[in-house]
mmCIF file of the N, C-alpha and C atoms, coordinates in Angstrom:
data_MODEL
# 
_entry.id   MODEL 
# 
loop_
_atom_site.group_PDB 
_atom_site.id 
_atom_site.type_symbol 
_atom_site.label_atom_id 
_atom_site.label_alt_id 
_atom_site.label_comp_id 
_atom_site.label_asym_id 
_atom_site.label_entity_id 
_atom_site.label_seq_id 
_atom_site.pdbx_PDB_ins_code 
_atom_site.Cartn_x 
_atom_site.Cartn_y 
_atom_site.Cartn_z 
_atom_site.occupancy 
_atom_site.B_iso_or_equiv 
_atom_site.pdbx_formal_charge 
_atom_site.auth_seq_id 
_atom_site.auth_comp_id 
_atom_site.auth_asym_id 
_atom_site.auth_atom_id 
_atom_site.pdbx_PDB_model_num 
ATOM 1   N N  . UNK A 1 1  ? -6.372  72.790 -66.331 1.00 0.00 ? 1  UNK A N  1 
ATOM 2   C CA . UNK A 1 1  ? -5.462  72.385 -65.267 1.00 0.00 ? 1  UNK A CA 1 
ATOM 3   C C  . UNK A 1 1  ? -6.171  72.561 -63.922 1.00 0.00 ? 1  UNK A C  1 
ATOM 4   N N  . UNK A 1 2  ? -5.786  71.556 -62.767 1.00 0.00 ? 2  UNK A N  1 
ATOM 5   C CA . UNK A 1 2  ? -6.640  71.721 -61.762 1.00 0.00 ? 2  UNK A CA 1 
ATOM 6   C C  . UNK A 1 2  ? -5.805  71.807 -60.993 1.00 0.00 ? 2  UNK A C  1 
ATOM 7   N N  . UNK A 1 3  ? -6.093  72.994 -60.479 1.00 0.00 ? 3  UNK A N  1 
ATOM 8   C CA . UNK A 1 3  ? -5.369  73.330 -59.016 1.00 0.00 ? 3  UNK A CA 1 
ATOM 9   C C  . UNK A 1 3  ? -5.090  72.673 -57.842 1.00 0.00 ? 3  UNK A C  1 
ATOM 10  N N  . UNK A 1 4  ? -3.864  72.137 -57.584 1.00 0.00 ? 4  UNK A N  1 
ATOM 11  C CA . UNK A 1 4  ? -3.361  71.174 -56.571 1.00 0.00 ? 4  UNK A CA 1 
ATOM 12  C C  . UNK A 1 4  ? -2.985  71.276 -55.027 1.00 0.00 ? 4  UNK A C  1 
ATOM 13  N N  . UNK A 1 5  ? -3.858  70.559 -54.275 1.00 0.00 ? 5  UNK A N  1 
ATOM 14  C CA . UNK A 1 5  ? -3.164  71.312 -52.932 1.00 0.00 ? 5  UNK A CA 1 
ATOM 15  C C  . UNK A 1 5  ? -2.388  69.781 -52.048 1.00 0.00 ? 5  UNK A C  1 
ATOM 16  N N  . UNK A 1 6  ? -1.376  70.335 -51.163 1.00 0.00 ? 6  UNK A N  1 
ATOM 17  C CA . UNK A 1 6  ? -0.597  69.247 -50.434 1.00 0.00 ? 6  UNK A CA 1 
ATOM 18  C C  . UNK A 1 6  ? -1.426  68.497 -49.853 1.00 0.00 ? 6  UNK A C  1 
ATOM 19  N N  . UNK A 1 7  ? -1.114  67.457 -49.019 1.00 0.00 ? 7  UNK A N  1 
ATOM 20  C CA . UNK A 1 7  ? -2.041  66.962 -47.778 1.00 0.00 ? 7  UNK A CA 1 
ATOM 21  C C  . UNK A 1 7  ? -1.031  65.963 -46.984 1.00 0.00 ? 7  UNK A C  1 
ATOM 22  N N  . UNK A 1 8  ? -1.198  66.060 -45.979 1.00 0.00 ? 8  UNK A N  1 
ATOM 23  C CA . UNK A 1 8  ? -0.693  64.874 -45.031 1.00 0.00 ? 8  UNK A CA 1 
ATOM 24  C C  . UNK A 1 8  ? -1.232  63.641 -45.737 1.00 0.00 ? 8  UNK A C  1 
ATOM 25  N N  . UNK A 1 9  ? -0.496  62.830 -45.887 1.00 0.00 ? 9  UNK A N  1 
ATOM 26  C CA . UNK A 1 9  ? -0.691  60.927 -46.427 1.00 0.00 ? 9  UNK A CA 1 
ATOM 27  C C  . UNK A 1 9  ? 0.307   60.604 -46.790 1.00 0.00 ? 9  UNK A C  1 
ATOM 28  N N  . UNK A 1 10 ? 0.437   59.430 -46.169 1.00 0.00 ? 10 UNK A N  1 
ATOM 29  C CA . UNK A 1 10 ? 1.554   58.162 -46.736 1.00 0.00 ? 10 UNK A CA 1 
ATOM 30  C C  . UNK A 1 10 ? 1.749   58.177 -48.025 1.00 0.00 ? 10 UNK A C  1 
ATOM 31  N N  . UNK A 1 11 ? 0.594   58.114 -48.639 1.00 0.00 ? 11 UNK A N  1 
ATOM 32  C CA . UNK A 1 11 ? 0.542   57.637 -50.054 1.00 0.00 ? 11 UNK A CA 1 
ATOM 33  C C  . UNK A 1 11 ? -0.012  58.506 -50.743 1.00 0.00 ? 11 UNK A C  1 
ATOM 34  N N  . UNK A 1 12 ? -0.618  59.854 -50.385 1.00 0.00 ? 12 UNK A N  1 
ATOM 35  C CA . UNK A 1 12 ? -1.370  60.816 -51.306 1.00 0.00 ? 12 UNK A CA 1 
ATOM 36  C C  . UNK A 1 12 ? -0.527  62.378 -51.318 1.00 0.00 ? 12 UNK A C  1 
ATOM 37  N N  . UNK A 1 13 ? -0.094  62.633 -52.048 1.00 0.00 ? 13 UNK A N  1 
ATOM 38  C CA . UNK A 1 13 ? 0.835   63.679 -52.629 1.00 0.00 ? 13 UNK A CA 1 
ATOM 39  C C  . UNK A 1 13 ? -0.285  64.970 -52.316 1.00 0.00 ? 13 UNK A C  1 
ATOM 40  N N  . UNK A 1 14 ? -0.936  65.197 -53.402 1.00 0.00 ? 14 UNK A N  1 
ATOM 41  C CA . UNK A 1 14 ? -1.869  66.109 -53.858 1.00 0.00 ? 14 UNK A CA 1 
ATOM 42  C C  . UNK A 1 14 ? -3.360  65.968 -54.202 1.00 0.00 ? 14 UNK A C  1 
ATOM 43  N N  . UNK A 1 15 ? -4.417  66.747 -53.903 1.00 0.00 ? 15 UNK A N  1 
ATOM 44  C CA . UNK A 1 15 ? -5.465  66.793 -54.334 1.00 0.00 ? 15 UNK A CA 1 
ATOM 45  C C  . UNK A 1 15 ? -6.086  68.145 -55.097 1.00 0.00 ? 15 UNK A C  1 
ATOM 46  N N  . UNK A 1 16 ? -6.566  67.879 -55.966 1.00 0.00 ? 16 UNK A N  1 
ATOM 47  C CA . UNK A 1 16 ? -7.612  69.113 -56.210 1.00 0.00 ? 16 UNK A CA 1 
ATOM 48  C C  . UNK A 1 16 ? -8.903  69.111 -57.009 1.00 0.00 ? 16 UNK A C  1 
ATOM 49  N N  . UNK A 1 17 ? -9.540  69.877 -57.332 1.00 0.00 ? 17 UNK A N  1 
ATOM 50  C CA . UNK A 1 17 ? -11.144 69.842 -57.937 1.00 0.00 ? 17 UNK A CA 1 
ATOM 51  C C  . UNK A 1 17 ? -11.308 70.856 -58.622 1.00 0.00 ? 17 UNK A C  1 
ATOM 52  N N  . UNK A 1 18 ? -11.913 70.427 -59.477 1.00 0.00 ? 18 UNK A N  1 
ATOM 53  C CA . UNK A 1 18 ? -12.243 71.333 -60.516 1.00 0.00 ? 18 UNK A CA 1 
ATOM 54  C C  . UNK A 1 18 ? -14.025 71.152 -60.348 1.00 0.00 ? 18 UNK A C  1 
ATOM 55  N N  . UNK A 1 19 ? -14.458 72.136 -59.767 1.00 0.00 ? 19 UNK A N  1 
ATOM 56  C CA . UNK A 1 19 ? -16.004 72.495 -59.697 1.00 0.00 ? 19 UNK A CA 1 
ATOM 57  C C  . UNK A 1 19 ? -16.601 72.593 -61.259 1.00 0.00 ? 19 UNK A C  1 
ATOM 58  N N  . UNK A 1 20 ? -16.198 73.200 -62.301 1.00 0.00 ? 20 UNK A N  1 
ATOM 59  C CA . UNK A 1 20 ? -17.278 73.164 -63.308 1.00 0.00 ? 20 UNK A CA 1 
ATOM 60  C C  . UNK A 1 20 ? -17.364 71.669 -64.386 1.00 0.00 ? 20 UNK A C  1 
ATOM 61  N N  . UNK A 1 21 ? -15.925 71.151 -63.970 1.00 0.00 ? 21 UNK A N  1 
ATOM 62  C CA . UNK A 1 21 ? -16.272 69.894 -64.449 1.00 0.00 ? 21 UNK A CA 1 
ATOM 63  C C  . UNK A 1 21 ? -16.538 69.082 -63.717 1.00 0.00 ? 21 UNK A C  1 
ATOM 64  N N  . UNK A 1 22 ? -16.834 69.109 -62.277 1.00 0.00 ? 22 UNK A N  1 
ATOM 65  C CA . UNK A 1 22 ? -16.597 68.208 -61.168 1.00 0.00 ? 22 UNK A CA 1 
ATOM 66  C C  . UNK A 1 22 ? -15.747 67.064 -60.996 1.00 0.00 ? 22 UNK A C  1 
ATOM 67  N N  . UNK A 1 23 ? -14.605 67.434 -61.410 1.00 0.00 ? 23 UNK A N  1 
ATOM 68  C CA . UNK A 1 23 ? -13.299 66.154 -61.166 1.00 0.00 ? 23 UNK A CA 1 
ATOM 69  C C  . UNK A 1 23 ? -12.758 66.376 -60.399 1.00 0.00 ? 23 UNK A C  1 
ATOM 70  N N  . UNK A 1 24 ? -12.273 65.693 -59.481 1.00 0.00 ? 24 UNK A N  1 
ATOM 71  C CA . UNK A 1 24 ? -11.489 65.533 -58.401 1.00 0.00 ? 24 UNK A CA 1 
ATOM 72  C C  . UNK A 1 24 ? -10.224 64.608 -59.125 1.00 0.00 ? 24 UNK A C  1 
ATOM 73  N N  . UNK A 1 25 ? -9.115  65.460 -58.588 1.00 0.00 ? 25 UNK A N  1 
ATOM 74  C CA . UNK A 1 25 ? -7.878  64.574 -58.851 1.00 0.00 ? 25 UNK A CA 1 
ATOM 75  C C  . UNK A 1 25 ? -7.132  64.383 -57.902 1.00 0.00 ? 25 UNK A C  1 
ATOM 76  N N  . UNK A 1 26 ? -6.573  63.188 -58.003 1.00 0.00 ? 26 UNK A N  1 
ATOM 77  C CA . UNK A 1 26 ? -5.413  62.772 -56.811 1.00 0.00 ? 26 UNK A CA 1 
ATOM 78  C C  . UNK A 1 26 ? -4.319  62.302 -57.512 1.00 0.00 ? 26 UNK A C  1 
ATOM 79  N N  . UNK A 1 27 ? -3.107  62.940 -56.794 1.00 0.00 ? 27 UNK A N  1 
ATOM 80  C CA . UNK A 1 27 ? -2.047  62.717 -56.976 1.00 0.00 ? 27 UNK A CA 1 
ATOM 81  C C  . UNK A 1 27 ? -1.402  61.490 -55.961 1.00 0.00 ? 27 UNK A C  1 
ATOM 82  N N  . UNK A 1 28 ? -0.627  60.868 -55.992 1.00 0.00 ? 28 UNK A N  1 
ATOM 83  C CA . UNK A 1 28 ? -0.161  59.665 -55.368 1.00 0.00 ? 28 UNK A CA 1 
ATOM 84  C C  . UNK A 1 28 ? 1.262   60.159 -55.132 1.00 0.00 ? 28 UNK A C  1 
ATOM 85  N N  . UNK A 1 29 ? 1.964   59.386 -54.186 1.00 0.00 ? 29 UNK A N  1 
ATOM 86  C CA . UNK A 1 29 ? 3.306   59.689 -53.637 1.00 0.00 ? 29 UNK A CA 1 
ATOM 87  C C  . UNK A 1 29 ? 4.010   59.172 -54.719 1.00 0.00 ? 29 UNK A C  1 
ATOM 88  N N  . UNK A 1 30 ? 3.567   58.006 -55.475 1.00 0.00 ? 30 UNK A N  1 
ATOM 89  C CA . UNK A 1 30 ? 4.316   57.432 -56.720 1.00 0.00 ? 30 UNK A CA 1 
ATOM 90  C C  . UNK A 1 30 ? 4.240   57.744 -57.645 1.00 0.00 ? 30 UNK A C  1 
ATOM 91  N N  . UNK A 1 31 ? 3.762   59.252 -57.944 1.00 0.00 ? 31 UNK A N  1 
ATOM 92  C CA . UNK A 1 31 ? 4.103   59.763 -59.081 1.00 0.00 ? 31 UNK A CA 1 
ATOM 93  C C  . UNK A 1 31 ? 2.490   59.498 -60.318 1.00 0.00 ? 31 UNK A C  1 
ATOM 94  N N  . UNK A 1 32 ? 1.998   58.961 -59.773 1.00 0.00 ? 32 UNK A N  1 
ATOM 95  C CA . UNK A 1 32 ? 0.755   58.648 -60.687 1.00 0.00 ? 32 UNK A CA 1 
ATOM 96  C C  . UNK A 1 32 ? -0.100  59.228 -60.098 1.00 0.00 ? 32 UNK A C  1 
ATOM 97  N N  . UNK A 1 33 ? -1.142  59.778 -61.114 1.00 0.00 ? 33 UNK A N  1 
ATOM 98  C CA . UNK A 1 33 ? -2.626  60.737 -61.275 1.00 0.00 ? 33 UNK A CA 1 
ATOM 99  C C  . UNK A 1 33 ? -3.587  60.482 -61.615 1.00 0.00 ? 33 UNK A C  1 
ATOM 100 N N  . UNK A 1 34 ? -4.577  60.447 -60.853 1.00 0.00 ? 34 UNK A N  1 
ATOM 101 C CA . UNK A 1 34 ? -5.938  59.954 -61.059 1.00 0.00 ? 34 UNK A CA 1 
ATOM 102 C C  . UNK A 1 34 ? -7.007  61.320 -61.228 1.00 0.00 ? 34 UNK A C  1 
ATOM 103 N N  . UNK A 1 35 ? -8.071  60.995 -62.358 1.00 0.00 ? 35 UNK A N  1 
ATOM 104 C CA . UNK A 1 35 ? -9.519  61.623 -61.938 1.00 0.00 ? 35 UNK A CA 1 
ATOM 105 C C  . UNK A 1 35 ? -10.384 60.869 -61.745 1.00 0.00 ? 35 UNK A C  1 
ATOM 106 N N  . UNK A 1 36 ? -11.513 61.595 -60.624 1.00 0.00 ? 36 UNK A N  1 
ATOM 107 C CA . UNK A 1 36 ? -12.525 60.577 -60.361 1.00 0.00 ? 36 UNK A CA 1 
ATOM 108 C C  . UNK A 1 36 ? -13.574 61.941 -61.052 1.00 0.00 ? 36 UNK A C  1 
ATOM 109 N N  . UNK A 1 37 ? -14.141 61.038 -61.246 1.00 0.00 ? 37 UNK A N  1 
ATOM 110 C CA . UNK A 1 37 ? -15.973 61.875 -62.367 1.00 0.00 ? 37 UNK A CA 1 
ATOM 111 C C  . UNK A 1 37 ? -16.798 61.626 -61.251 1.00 0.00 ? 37 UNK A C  1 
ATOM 112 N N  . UNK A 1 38 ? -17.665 63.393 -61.740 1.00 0.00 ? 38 UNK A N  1 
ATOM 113 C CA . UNK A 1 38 ? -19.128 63.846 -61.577 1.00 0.00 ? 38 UNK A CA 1 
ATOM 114 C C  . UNK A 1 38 ? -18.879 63.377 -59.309 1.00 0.00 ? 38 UNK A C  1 
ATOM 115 N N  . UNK A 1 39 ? -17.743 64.181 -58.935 1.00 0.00 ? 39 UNK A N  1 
ATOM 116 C CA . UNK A 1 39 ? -17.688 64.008 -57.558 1.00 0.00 ? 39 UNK A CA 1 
ATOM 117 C C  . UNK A 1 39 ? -18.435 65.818 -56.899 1.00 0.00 ? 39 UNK A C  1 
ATOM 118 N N  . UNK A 1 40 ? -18.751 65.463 -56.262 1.00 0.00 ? 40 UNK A N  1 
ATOM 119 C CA . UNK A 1 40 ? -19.693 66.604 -55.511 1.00 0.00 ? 40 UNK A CA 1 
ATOM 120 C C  . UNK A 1 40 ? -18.608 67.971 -54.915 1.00 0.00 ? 40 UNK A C  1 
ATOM 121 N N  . UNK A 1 41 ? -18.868 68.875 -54.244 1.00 0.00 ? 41 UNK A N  1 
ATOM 122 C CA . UNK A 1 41 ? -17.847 69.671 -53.947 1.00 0.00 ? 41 UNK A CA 1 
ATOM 123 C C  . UNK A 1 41 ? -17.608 69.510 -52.684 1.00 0.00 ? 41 UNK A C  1 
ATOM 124 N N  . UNK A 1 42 ? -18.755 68.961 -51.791 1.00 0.00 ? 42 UNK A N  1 
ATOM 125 C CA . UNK A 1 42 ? -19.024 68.475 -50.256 1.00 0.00 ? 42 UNK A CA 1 
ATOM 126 C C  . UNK A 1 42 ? -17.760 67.333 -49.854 1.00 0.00 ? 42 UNK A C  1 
ATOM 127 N N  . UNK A 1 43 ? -17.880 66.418 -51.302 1.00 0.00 ? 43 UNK A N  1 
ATOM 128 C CA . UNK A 1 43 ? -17.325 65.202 -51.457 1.00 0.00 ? 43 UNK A CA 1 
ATOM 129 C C  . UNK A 1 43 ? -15.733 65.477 -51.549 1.00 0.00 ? 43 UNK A C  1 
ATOM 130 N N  . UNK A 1 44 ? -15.171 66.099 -51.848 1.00 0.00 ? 44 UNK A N  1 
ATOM 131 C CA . UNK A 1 44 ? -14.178 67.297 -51.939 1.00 0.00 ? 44 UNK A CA 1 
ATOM 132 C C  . UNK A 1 44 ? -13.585 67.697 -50.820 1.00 0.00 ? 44 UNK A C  1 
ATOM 133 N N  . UNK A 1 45 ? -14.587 67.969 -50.164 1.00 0.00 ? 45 UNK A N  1 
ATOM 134 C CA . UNK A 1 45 ? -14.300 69.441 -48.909 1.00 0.00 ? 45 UNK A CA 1 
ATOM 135 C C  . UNK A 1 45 ? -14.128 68.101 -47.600 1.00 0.00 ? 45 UNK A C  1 
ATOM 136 N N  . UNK A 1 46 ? -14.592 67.580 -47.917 1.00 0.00 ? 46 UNK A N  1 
ATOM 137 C CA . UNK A 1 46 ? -14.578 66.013 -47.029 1.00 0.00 ? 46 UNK A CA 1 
ATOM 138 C C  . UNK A 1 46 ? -13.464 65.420 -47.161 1.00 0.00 ? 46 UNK A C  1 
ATOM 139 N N  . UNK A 1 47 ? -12.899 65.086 -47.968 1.00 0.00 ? 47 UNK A N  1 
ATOM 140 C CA . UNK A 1 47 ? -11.578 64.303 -48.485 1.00 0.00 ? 47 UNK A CA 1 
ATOM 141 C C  . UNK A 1 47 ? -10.536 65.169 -47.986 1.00 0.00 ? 47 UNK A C  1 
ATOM 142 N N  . UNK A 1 48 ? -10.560 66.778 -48.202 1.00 0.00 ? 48 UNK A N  1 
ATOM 143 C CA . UNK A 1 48 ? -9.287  67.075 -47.838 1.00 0.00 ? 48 UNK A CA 1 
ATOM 144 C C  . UNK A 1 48 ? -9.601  67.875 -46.087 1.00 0.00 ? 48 UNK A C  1 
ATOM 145 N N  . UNK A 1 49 ? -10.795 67.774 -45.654 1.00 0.00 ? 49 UNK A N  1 
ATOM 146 C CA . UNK A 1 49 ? -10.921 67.713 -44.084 1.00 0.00 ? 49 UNK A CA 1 
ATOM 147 C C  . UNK A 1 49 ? -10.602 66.584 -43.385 1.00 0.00 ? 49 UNK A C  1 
ATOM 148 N N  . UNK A 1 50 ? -10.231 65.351 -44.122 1.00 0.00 ? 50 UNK A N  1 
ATOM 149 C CA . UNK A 1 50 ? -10.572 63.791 -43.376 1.00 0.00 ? 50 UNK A CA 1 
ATOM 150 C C  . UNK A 1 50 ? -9.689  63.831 -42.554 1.00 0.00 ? 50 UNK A C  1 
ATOM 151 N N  . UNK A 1 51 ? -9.218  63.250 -41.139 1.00 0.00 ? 51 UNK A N  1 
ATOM 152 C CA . UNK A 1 51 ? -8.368  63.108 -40.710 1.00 0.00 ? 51 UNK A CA 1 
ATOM 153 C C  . UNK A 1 51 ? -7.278  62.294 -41.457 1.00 0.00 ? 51 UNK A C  1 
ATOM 154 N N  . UNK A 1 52 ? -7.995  61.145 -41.642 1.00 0.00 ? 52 UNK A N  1 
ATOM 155 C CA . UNK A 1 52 ? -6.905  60.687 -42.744 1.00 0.00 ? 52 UNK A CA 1 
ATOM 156 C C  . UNK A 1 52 ? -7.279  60.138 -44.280 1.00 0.00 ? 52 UNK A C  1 
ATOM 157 N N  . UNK A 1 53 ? -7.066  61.411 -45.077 1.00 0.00 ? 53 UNK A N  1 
ATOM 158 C CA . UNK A 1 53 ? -6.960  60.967 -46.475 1.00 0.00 ? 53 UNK A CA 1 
ATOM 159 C C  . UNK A 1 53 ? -6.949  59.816 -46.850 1.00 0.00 ? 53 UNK A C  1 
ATOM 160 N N  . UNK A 1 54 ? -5.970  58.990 -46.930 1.00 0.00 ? 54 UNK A N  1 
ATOM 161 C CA . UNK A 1 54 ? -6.229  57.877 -47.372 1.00 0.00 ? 54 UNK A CA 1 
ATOM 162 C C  . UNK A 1 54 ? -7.373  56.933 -46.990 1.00 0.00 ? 54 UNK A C  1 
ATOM 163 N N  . UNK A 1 55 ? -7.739  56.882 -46.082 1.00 0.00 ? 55 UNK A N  1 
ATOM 164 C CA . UNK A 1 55 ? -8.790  55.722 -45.473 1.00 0.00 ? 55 UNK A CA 1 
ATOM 165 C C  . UNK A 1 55 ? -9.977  56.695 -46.298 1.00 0.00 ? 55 UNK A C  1 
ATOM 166 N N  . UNK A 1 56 ? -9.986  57.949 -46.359 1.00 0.00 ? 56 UNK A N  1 
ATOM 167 C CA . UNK A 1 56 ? -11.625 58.826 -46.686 1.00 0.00 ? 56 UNK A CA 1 
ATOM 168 C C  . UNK A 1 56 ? -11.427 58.514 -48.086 1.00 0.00 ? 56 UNK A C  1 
ATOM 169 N N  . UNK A 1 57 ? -10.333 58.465 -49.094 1.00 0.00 ? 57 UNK A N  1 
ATOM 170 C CA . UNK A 1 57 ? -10.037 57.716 -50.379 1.00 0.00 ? 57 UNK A CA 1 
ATOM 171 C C  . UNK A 1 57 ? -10.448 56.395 -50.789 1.00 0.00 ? 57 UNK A C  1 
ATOM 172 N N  . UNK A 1 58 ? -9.994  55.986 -49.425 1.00 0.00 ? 58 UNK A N  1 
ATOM 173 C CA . UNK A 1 58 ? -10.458 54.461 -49.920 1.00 0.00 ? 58 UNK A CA 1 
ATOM 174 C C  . UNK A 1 58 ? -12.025 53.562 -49.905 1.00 0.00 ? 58 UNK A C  1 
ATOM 175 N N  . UNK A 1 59 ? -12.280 54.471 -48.871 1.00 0.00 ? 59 UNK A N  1 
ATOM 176 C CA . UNK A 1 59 ? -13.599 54.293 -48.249 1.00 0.00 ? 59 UNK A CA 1 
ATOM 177 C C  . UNK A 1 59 ? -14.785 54.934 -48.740 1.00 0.00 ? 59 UNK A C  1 
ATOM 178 N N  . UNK A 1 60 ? -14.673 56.353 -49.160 1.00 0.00 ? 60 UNK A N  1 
ATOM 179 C CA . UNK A 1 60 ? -15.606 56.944 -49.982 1.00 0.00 ? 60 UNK A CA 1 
ATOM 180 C C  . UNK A 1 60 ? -15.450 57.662 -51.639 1.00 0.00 ? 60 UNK A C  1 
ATOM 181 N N  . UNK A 1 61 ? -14.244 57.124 -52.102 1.00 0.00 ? 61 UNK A N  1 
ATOM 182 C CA . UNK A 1 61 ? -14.531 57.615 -53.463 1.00 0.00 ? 61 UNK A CA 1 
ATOM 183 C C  . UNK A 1 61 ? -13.931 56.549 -54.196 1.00 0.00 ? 61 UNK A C  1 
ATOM 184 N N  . UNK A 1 62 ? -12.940 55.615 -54.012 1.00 0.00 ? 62 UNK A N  1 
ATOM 185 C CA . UNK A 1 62 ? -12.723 54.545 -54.497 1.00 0.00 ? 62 UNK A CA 1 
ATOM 186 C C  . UNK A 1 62 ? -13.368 53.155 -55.319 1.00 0.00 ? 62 UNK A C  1 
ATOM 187 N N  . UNK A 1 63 ? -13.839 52.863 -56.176 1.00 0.00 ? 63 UNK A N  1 
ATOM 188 C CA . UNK A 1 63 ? -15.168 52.301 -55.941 1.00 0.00 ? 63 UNK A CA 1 
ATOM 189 C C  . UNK A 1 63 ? -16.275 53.210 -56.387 1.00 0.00 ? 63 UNK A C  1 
ATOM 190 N N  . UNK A 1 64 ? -16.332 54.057 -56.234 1.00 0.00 ? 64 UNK A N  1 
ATOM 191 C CA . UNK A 1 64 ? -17.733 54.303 -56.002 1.00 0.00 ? 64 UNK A CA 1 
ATOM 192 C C  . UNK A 1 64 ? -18.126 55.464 -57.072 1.00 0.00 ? 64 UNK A C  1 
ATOM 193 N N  . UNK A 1 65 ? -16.585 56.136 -57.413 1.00 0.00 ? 65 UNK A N  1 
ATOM 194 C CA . UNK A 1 65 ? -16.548 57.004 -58.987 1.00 0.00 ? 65 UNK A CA 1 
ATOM 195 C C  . UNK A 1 65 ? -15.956 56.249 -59.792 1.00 0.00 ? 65 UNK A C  1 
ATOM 196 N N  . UNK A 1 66 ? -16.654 56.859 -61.410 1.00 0.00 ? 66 UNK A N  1 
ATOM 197 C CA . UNK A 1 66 ? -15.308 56.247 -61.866 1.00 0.00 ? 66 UNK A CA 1 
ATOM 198 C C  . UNK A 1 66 ? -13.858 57.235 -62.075 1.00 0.00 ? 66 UNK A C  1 
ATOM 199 N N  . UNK A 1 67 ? -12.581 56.489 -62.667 1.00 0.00 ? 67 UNK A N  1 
ATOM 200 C CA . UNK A 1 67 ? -11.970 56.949 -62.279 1.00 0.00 ? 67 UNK A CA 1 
ATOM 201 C C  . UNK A 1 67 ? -11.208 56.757 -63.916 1.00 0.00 ? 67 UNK A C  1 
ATOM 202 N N  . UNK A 1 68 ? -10.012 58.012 -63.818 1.00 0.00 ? 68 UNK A N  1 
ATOM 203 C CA . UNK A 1 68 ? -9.394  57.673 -64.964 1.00 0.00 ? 68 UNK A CA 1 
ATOM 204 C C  . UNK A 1 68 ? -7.744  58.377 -64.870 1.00 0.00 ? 68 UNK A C  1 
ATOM 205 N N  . UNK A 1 69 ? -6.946  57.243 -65.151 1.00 0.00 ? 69 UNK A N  1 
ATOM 206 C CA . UNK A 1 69 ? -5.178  57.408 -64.488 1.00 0.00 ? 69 UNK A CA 1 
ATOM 207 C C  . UNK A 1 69 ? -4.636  58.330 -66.040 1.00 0.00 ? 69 UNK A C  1 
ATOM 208 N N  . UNK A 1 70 ? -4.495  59.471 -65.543 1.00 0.00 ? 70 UNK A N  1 
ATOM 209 C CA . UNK A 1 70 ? -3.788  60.107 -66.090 1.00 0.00 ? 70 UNK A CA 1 
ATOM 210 C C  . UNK A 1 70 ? -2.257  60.093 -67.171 1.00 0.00 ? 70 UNK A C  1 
ATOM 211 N N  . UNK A 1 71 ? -2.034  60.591 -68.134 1.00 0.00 ? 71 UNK A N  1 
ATOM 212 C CA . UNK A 1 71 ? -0.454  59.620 -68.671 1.00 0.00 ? 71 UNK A CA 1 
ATOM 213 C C  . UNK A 1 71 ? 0.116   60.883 -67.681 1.00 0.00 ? 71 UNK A C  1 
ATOM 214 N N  . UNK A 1 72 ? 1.506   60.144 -67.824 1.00 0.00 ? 72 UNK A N  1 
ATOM 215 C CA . UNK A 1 72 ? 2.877   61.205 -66.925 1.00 0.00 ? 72 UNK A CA 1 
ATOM 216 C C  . UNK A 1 72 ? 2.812   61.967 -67.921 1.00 0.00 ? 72 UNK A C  1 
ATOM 217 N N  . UNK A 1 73 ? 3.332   63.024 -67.096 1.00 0.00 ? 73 UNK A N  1 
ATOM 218 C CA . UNK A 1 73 ? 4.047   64.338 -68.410 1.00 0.00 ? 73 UNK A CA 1 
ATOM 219 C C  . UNK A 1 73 ? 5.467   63.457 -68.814 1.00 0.00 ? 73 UNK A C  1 
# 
């Protein structure tokens, strides 16, 4: 389980990272969960410093990991 923290965004609920597997997960305001693979911890520490989350989402990890949508509980 990866530890979740809030964030200011329209559209982004939650984030968190798991360092020994390096996944980054995002939670969405709509209820859906993403992991992105093999993301850095910098890459991390960046996303939840961004001024705005979403644009640092869209712009630097979107695309560019892959990614994999979680089922609902």
């Amino acid at each position: 389980m990866i530890d979740m923290q809030p964030v200011k965004s329209s559209s982004i609920k939650e984030i968190g990272y798991d360092p020994k597997e390096r996944t980054l997960a995002v939670a969405f305001s709509d209820g859906s969960l993403y992991h992105y693979a093999d993301v850095d911890r910098s890459t991390f520490d960046e996303l939840a410093g961004a001024k705005s989350v979403g644009g640092y989402l869209h712009s630097g990890i979107i695309g560019v990991y892959k990614h994999t949508k979680m089922p609902s509980d």
